[in-house]
Z-matrix of the N, CA and C atoms (Angstrom, degrees):
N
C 1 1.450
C 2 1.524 1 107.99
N 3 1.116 2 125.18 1 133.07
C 4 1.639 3 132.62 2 -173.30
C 5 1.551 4 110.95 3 -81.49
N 6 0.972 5 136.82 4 164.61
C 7 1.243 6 142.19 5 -161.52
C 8 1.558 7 107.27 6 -70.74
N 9 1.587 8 108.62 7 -41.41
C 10 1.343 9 130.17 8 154.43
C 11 1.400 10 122.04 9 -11.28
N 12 1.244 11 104.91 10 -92.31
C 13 1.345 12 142.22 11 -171.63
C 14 2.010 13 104.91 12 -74.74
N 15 1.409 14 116.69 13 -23.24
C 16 1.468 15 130.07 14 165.34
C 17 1.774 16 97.99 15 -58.20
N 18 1.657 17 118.65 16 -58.58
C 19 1.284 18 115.98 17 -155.41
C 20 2.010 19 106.63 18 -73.65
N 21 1.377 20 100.65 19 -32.99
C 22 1.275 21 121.66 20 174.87
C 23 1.442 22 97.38 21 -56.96
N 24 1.042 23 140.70 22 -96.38
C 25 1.336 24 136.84 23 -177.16
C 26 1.812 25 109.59 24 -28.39
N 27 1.649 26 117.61 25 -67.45
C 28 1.330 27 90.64 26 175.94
C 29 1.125 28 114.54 27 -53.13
N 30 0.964 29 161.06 28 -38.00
C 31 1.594 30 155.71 29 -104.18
C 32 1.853 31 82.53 30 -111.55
N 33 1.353 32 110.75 31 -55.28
C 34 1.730 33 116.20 32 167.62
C 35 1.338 34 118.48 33 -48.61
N 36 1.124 35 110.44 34 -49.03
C 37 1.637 36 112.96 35 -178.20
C 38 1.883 37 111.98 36 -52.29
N 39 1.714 38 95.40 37 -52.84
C 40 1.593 39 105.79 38 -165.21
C 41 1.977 40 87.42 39 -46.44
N 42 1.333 41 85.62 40 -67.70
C 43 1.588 42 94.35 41 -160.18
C 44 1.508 43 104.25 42 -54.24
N 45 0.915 44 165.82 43 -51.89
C 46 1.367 45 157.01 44 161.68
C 47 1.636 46 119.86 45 -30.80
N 48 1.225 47 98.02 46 -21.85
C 49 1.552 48 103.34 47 175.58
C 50 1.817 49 109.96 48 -123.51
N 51 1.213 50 113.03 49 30.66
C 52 1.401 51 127.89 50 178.05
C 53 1.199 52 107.92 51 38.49
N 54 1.383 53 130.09 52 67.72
C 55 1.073 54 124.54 53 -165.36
C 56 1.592 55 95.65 54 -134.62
N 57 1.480 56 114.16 55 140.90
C 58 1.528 57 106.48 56 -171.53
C 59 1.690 58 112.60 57 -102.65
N 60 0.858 59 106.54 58 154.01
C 61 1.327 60 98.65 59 -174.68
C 62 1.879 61 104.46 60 -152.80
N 63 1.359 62 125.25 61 -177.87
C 64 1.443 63 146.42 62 -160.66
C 65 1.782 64 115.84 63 -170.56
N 66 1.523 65 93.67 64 110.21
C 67 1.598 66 89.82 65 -178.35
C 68 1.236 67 117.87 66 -90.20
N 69 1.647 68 114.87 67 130.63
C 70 1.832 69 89.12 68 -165.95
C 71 1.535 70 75.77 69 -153.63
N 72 1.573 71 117.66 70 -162.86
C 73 1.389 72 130.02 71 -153.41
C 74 1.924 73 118.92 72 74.01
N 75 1.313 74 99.11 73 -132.10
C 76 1.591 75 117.19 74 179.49
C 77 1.810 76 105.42 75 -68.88
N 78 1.324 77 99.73 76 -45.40
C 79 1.552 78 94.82 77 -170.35
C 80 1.878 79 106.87 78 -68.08
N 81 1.390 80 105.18 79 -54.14
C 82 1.611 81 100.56 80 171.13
C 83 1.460 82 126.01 81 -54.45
N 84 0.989 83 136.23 82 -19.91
C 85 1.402 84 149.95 83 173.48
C 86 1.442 85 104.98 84 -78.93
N 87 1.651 86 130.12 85 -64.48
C 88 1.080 87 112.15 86 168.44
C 89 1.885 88 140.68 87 -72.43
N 90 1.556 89 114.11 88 -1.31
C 91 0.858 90 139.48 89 120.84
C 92 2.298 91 132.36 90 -6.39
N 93 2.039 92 81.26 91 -64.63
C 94 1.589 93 99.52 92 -159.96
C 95 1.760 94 88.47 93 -118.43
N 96 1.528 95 107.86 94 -32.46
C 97 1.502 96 84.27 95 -177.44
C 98 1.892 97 122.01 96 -115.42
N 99 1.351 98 103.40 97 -78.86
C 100 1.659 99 96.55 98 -179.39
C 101 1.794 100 83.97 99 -125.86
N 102 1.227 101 104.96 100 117.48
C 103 1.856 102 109.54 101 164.60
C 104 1.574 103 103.72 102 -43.10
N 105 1.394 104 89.38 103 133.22
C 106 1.717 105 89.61 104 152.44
C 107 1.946 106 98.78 105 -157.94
N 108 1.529 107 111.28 106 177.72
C 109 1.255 108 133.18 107 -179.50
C 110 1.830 109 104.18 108 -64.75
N 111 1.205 110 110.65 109 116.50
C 112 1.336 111 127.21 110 172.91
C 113 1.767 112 117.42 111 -103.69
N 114 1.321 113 130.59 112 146.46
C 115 1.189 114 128.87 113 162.31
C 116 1.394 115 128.92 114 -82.09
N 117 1.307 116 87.98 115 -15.76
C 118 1.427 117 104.37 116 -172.33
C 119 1.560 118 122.43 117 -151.09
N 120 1.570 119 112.87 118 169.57
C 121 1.465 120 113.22 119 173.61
C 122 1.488 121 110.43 120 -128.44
N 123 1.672 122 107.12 121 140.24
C 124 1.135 123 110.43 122 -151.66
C 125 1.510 124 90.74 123 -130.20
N 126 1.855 125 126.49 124 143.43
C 127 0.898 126 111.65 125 -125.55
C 128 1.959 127 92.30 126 -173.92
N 129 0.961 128 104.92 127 67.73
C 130 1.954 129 106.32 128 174.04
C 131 1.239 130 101.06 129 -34.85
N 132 1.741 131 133.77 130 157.78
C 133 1.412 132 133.56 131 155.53
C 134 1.695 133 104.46 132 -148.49
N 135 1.243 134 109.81 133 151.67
C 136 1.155 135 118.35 134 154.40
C 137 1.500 136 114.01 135 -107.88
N 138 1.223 137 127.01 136 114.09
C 139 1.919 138 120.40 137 -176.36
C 140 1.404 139 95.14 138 -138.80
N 141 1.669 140 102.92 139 142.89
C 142 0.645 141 131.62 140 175.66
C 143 2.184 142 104.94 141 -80.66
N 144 1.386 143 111.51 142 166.58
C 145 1.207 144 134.79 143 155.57
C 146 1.684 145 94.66 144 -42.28
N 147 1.433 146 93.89 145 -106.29
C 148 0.899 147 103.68 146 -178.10
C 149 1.771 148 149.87 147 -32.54
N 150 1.742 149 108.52 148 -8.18
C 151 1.286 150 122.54 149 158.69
C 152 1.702 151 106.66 150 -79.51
N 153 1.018 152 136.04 151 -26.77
C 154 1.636 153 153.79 152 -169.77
C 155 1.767 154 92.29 153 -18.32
N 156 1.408 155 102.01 154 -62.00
C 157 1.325 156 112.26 155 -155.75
C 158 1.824 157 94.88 156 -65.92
N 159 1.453 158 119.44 157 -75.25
C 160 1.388 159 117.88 158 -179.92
C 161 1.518 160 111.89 159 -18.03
N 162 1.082 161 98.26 160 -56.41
C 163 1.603 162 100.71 161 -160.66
C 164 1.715 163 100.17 162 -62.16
N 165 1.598 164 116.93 163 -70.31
C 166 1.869 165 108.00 164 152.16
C 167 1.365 166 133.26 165 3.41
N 168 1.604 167 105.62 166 -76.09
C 169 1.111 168 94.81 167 172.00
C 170 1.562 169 124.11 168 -87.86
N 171 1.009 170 131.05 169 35.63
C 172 1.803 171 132.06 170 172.88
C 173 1.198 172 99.51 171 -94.65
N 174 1.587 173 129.08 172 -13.72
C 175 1.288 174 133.41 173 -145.25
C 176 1.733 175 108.97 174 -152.19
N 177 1.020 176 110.77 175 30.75
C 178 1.248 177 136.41 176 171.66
C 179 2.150 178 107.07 177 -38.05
N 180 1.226 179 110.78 178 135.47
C 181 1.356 180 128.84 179 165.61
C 182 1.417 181 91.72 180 -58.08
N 183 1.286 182 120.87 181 177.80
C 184 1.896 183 124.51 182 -37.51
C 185 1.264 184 106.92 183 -68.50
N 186 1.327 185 121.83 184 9.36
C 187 1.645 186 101.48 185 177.49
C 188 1.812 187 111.18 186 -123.91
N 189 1.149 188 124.38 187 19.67
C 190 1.106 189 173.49 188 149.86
C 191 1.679 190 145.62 189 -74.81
N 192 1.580 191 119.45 190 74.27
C 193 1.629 192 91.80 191 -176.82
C 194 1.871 193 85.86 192 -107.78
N 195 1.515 194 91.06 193 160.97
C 196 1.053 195 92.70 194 -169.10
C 197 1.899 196 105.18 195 177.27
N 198 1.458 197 118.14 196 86.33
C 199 1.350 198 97.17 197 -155.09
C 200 1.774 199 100.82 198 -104.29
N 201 1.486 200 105.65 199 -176.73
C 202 1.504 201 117.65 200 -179.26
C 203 1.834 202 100.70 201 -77.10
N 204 1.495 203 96.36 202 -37.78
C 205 2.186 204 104.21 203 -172.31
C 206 1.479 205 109.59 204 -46.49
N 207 1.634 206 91.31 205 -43.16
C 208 1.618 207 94.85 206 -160.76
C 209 1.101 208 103.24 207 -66.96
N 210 1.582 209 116.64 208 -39.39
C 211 1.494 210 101.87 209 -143.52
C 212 1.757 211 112.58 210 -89.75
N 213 1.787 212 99.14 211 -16.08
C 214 1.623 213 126.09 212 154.57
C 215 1.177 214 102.59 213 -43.99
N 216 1.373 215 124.20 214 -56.37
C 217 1.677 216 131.35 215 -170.89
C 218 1.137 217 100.08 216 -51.79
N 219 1.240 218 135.16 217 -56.54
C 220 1.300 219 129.90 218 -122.07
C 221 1.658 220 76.09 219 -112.05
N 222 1.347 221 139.28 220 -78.22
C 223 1.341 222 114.61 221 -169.44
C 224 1.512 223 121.90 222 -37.22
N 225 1.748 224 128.40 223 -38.13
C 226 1.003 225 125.74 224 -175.94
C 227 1.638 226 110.41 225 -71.18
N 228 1.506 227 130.27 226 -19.55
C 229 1.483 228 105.64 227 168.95
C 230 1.980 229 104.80 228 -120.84
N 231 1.191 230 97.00 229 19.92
C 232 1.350 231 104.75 230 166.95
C 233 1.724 232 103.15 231 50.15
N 234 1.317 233 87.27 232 84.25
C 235 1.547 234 115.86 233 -147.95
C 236 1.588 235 106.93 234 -140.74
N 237 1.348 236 128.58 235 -155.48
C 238 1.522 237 121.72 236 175.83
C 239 1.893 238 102.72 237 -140.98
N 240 1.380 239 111.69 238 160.74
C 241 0.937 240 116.97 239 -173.83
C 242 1.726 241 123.51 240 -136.79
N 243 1.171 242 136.64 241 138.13
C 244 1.374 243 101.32 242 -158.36
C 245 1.461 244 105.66 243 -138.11
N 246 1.529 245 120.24 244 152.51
C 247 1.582 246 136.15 245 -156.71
C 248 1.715 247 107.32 246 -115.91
N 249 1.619 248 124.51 247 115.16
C 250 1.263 249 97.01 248 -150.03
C 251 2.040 250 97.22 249 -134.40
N 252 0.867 251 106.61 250 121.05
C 253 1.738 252 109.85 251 -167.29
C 254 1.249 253 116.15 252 -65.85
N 255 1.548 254 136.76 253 68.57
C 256 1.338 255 146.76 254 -157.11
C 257 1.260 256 116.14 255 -43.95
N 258 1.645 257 98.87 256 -21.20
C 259 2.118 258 105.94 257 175.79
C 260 1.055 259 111.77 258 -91.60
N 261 1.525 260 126.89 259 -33.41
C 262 1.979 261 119.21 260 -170.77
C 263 1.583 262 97.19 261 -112.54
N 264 1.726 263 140.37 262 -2.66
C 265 1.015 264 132.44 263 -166.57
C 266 1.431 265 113.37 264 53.54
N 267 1.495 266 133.24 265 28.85
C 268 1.402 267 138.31 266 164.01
C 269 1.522 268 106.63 267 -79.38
N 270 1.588 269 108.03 268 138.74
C 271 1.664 270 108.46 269 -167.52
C 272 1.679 271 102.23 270 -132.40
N 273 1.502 272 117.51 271 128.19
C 274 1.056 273 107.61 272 168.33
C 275 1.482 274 112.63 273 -105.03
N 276 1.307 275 140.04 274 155.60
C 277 1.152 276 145.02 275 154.19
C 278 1.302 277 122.18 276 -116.53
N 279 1.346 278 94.91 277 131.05
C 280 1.811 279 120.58 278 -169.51
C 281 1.486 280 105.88 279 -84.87
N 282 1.143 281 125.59 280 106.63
C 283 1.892 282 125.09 281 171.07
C 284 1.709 283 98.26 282 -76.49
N 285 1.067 284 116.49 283 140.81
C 286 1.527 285 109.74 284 169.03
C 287 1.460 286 100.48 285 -101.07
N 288 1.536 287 119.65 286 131.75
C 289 1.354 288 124.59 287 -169.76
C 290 1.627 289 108.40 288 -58.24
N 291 1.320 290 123.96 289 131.26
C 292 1.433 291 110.64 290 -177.89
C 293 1.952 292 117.63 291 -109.30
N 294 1.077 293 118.97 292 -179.22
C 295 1.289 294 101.52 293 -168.05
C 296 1.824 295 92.56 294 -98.04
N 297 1.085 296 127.05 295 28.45
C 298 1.715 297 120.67 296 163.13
C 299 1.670 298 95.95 297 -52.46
N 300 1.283 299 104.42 298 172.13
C 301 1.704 300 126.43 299 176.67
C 302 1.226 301 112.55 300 -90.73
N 303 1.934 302 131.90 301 -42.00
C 304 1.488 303 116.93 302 151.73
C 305 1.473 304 130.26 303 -62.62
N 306 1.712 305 115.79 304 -44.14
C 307 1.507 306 85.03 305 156.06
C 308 1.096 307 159.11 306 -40.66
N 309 1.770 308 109.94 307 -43.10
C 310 1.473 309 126.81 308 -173.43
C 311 1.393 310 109.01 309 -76.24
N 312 1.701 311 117.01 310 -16.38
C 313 1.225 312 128.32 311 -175.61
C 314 2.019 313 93.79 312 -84.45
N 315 1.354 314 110.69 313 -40.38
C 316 1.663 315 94.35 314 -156.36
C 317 1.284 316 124.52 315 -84.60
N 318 1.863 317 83.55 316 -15.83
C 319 1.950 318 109.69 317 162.97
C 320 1.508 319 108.34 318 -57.88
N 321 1.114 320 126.72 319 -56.49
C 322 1.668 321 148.57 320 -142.26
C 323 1.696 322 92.54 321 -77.09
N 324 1.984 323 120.59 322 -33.51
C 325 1.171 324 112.67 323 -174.81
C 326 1.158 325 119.02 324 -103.93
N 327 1.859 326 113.35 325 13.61
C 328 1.182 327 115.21 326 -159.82
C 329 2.065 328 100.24 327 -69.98
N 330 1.425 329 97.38 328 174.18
C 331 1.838 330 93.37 329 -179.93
C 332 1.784 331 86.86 330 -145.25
N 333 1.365 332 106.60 331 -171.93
C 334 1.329 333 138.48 332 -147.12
C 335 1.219 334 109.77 333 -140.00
N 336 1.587 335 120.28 334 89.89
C 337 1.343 336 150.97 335 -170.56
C 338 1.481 337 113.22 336 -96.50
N 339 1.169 338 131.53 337 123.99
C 340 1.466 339 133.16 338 160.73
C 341 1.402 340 114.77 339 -80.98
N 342 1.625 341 104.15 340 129.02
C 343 1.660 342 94.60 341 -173.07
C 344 1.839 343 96.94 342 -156.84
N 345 1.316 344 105.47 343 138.22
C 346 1.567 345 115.51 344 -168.61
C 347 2.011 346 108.75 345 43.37
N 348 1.018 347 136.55 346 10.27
C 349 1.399 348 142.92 347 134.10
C 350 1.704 349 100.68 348 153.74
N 351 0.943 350 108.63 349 -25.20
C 352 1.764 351 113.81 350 174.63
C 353 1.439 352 111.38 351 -84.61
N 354 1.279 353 107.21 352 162.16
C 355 1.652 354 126.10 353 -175.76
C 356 1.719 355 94.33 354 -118.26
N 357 1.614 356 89.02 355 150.21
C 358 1.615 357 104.00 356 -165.29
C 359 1.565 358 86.31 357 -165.39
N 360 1.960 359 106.02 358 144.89
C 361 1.213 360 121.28 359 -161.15
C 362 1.926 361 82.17 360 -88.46
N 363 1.743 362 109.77 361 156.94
C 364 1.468 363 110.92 362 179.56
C 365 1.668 364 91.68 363 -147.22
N 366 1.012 365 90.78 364 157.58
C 367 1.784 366 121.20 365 175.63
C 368 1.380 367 83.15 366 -74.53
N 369 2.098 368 109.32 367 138.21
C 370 1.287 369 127.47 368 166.15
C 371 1.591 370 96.21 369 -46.78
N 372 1.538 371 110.10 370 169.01
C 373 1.556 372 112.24 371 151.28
C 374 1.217 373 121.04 372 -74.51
N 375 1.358 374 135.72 373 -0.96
C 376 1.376 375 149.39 374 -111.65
C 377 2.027 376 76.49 375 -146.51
N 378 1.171 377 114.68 376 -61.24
C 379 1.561 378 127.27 377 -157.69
C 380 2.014 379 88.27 378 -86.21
N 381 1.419 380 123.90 379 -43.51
C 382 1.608 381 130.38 380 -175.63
C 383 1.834 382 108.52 381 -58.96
N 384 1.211 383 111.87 382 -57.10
C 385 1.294 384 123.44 383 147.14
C 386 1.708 385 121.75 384 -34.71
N 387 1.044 386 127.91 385 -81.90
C 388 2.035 387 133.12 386 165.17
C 389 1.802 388 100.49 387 -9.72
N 390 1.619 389 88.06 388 -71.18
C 391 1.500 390 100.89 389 -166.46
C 392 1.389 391 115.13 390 -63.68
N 393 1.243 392 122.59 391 -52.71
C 394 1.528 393 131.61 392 178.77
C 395 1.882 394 91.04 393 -51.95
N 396 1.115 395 130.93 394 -66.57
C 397 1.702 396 131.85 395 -160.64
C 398 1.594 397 94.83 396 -70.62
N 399 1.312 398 137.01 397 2.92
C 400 1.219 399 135.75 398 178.38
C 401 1.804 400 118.58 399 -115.81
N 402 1.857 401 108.74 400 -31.10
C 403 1.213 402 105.48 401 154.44
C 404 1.807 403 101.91 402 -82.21
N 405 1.126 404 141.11 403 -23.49
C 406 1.984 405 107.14 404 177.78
C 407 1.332 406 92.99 405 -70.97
N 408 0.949 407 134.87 406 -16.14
C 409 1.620 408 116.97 407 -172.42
C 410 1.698 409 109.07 408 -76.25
N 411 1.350 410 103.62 409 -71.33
C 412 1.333 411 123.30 410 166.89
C 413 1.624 412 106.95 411 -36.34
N 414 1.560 413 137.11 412 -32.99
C 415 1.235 414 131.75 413 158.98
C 416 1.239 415 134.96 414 -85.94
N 417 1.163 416 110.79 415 26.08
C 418 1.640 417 123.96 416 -165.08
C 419 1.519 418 116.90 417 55.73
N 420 1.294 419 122.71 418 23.60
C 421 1.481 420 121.30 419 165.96
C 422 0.969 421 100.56 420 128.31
N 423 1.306 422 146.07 421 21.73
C 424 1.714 423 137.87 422 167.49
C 425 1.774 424 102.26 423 -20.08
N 426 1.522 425 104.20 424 133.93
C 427 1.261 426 109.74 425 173.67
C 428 1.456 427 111.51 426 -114.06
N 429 1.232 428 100.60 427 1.27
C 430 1.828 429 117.42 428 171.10
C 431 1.678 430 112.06 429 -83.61
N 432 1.433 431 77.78 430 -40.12
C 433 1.599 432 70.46 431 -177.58
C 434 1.374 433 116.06 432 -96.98
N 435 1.074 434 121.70 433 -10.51
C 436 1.681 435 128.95 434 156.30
C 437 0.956 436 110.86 435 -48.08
N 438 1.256 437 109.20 436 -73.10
C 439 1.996 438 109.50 437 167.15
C 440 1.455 439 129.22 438 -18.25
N 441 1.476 440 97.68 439 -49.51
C 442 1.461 441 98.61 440 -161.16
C 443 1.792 442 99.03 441 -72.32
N 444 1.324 443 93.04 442 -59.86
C 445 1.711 444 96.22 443 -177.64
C 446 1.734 445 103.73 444 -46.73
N 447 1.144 446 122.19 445 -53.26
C 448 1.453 447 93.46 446 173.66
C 449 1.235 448 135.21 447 -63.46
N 450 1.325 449 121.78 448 -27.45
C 451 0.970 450 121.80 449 163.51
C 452 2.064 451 122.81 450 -44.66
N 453 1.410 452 86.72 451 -51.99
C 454 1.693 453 95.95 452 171.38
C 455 1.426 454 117.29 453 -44.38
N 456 1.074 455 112.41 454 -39.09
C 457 1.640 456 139.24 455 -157.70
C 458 1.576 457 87.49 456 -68.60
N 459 1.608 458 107.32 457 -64.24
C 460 1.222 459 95.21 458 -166.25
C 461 1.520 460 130.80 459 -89.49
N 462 1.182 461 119.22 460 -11.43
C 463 1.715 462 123.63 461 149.16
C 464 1.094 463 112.88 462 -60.09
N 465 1.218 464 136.95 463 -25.76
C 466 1.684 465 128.75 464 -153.09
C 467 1.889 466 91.73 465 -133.06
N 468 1.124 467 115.11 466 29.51
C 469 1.689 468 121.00 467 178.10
C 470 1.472 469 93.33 468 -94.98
N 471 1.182 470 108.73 469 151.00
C 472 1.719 471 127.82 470 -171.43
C 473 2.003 472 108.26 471 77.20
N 474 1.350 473 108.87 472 -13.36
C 475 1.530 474 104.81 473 163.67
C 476 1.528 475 126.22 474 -126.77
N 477 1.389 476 87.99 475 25.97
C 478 1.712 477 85.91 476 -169.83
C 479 1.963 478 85.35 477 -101.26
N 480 1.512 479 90.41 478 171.84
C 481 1.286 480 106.52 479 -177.10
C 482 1.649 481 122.11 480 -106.96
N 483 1.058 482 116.70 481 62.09
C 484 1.207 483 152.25 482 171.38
C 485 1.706 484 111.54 483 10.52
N 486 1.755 485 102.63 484 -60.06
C 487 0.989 486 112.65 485 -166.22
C 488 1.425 487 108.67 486 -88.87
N 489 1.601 488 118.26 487 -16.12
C 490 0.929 489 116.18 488 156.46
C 491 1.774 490 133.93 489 -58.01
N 492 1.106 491 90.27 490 -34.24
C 493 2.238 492 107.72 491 177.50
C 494 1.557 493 118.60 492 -54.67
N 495 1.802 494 82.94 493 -47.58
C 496 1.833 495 103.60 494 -178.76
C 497 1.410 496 105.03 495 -71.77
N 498 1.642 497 141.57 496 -9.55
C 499 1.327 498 121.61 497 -153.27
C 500 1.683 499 77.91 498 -110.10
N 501 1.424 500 131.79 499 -24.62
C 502 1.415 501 129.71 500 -138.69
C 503 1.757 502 92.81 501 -121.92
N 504 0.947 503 102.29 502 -15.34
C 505 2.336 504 109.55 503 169.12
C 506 1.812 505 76.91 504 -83.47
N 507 1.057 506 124.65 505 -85.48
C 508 1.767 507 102.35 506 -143.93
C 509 1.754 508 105.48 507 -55.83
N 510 1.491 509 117.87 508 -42.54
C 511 1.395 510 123.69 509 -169.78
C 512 1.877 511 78.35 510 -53.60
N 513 0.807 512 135.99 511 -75.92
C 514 1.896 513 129.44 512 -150.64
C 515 1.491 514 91.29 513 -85.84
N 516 1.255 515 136.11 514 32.60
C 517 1.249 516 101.88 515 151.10
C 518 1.541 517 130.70 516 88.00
N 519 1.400 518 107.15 517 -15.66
C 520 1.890 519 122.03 518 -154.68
C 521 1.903 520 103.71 519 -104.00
N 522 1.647 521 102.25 520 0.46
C 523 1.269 522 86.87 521 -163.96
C 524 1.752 523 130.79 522 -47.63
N 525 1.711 524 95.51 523 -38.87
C 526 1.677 525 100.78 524 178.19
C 527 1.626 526 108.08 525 -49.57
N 528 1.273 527 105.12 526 -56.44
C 529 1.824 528 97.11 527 -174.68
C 530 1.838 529 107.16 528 -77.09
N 531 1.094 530 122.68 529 12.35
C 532 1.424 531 122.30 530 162.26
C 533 1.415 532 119.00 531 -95.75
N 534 1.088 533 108.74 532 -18.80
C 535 1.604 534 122.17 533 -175.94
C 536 1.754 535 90.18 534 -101.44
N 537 1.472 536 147.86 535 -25.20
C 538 0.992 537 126.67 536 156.96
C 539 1.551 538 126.37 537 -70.96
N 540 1.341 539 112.77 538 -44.08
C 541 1.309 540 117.33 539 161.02
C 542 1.581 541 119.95 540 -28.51
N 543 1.170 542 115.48 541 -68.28
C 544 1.576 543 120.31 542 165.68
C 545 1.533 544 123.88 543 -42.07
N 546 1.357 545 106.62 544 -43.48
C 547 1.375 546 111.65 545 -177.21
C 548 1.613 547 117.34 546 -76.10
N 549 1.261 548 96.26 547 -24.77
C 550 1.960 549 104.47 548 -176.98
C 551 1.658 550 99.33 549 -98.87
N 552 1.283 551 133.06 550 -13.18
C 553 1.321 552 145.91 551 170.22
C 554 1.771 553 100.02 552 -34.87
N 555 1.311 554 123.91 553 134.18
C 556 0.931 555 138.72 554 162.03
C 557 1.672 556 123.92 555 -111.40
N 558 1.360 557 92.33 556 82.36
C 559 1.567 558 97.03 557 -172.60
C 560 1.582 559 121.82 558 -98.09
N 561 1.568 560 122.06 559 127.11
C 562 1.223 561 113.14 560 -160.76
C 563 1.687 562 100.02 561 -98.64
């Protein structure tokens, strides 16, 4: 199954088991900014207990790992959990939405994108950008992920919300590499 057709199926599963979710990382960025090759799909959720099982069985062994521990784990320290395609080695990882103030904020702005014929909830470009300039930081300088957020920056420049970026770089911390971002920005 192609990475494609991997997100399509989760994307069915979440929603079949009312489960909310936000696609953001590598896939939302290439999405909003310059495509590129991802290992993975990355993927906010809010789940309940009680969806545990739905989601289980959508994703059934042997071609399938995907356990009940983890995903217990990961709601109980509000943590991540991950879904892994035993035939193509495609991996998604589940963020469990946490009650921080940029999450609840990047959930709250997520929107509803059509992409390869289905609709799927996505991180603003505005919120894809935050996170990307907050994991290079958080990684000692990711230059991958610098990229990407600039990249976002600059396809999605003239609609991003400006004053929103500046209030959410000092609240996280990212301002130095946000103030470079801008400056190496290639805006036409």
């Amino acid at each position: 199954m192609s990475q494609q057709e991997l997100l399509k199926r989760v994307i069915q599963a979440l929603e079949d088991a009312s489960i909310e979710y936000m696609v953001t990382g590598s896939t939302a960025s290439s999405l909003q900014g310059e495509p590129r090759s991802t290992h993975d799909i990355d993927l906010v959720v809010t789940i309940e207990r009680s969806a545990v099982k739905k989601l289980l069985d959508a994703f059934p062994p042997p071609d399938f790992y995907l356990t009940e521990d983890s995903i217990l784990d990961a709601l109980s320290r509000q943590g991540m959990f991950n879904l892994i395609d035993l035939n193509e080695g495609a991996k998604v990882d589940f963020w469990i939405l946490t009650g921080d103030a940029f999450d609840q904020s990047r959930f709250a702005r997520r929107y509803v994108e059509e992409v390869m014929g289905f609709r799927l909830w996505v991180s603003s470009p505005e919120d894809t950008i935050l996170a990307k300039l907050r994991w290079a930081k958080l990684s000692g300088g990711s230059e991958k992920q610098f990229t990407d957020a600039l990249r976002v920056y600059e396809v999605q420049y003239g609609r991003l919300d400006m004053d929103y970026l500046h209030h959410w770089a000092k609240e996280l911390g990212v301002e130095n590499i946000w103030q470079r971002l801008q400056e190496e920005a290639e805006i036409v």
